[in-house]
C-alpha positions as CSV (number, residue, x, y, z in Angstrom):
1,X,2.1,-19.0,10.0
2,X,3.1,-15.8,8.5
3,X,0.8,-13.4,9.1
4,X,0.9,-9.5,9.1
5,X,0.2,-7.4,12.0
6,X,-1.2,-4.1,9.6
7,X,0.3,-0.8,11.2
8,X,-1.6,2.0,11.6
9,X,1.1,4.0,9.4
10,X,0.4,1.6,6.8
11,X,-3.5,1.9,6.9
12,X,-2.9,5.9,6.8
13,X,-0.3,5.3,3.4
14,X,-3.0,3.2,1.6
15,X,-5.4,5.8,2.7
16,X,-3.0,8.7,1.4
17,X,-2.3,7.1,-1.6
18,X,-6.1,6.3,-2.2
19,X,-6.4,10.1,-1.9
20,X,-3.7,10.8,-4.4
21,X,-5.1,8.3,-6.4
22,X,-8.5,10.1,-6.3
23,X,-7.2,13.8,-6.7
24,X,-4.8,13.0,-9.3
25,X,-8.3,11.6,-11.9
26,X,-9.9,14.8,-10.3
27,X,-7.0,17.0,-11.3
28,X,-6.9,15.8,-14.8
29,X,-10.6,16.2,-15.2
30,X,-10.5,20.1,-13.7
31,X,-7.7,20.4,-16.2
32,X,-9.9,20.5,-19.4
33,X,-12.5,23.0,-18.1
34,X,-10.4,24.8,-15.8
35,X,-13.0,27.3,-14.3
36,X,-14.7,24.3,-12.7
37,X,-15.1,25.7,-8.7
38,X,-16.9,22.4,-7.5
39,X,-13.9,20.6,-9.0
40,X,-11.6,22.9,-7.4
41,X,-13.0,22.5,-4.2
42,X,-12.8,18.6,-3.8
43,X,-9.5,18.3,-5.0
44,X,-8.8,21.3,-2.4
45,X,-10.4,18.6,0.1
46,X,-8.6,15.9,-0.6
47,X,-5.0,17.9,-0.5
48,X,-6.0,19.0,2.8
49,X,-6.8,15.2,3.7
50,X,-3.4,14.1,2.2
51,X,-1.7,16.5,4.0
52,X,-3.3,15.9,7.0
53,X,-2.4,11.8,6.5
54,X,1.0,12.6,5.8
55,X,1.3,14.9,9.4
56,X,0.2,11.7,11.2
57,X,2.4,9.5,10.0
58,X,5.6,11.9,10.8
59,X,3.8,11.8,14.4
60,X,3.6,8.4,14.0
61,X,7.1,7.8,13.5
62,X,8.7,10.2,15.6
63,X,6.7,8.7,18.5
64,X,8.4,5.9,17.7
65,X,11.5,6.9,17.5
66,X,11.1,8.8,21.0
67,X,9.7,5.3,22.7
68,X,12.9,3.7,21.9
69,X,15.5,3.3,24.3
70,X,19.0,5.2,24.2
71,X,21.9,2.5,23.7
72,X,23.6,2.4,26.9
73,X,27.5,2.2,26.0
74,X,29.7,0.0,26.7
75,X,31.8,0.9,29.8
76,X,35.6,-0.5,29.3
């Protein structure tokens, strides 16, 4: 019936691109009045939080690539 199994690299990719989403509206706000600290700061937060979504995903997929079996070769 088709349905999708949602990974937990996929929920941290909507979540990081979310962020991006977020920082990048931020960004262009901080942009006009540049000497804005509170602005700063969030956007500050939310690299730290994209950063720290994109370090869990490279766990993520090396784990995976470490659960997988070797190929065994083929002994003529």
């Amino acid at each position: 019936m088709g349905h999708h199994i949602v990974t937990s690299t996929e929920l941290l990719k909507k979540k990081r691109d979310d962020l991006r989403t977020k920082r990048d509206a931020l960004f262009k706000t901080y942009s006009q009045p540049p000497h804005d600290f509170d602005l700063a700061l969030q956007i500050k937060k939310i690299d730290d939080e994209v950063a720290e979504c994109t370090d869990k995903m490279s766990q993520e997929r090396l784990s995976e690539r470490k659960s997988k079996p070797l190929p065994v070769p083929a002994i003529s």
